[in-house]
C-alpha positions in Angstrom: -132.0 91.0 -114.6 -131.1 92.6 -111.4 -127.8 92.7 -110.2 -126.7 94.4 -106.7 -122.8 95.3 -106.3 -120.9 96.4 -103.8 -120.4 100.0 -103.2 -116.3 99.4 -104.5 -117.4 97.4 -107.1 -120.0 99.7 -108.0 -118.0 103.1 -107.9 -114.9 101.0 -110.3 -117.3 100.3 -112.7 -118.9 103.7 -112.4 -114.8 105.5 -113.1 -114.7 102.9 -115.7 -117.3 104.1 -118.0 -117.3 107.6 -117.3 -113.1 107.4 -118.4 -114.6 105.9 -121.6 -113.3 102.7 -121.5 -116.7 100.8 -121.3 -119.7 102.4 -122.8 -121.9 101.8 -120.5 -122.5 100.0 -117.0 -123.9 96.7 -119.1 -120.8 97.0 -121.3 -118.5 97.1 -118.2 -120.0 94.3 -116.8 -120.2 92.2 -120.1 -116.3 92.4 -120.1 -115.5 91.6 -116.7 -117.7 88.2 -117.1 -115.9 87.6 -120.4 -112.4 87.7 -118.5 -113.7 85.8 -116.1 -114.7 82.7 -118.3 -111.6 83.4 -119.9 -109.2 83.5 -116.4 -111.6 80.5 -115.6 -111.2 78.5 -119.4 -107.4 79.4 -118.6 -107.3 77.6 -114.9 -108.9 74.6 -116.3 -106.3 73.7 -119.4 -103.6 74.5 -116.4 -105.0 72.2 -114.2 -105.2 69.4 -117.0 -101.5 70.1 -117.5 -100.1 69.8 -114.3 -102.5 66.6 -113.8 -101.3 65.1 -116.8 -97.7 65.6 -115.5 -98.8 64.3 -112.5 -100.0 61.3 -114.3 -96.8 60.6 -116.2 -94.9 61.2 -113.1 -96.9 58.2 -111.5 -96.7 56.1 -114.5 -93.0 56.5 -114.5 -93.0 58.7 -117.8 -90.1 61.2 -116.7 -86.6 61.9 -116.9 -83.8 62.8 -115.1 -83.1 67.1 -114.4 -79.2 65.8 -114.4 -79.3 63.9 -117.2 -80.9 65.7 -119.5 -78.7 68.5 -118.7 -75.9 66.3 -119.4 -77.0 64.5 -123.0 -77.8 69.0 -123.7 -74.1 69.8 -122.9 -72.6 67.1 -124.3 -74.8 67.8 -127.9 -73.7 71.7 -127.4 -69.9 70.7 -127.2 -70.3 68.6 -130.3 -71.5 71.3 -132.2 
């Protein structure tokens, strides 16, 4: 497989493995896709989140800000 970089790109990874982080270029470049599925596998599960809020939110399965702060002081003062 052939892959063309840009010069940037090409010179980080370049500093990258001659520091010794990465082994070698294919190293380097095997790590960068792995945080990327990773960043990508993180984006998703946050998206189902806030849609599922959403969802509630539409379905009428929320609460009040205020009163929930309220019922939380009033169970602090009893204690």
């Amino acid at each position: 497989m052939e892959i063309a970089l840009s010069a940037d790109n090409m010179k980080f990874i370049e500093n990258q493995v001659a520091a010794g982080i990465y082994k070698s270029f294919d190293d380097a470049v095997n790590a960068f896709v792995s945080k990327f599925v990773i960043s990508e596998e993180r984006i998703n599960a946050l998206n189902a989140d806030i849609q599922k809020g959403l969802d509630d939110y539409d379905a009428g399965r929320y609460s009040d800000a205020d009163e929930f702060f309220q019922e939380l002081i009033a169970e602090y003062e009893q204690v």
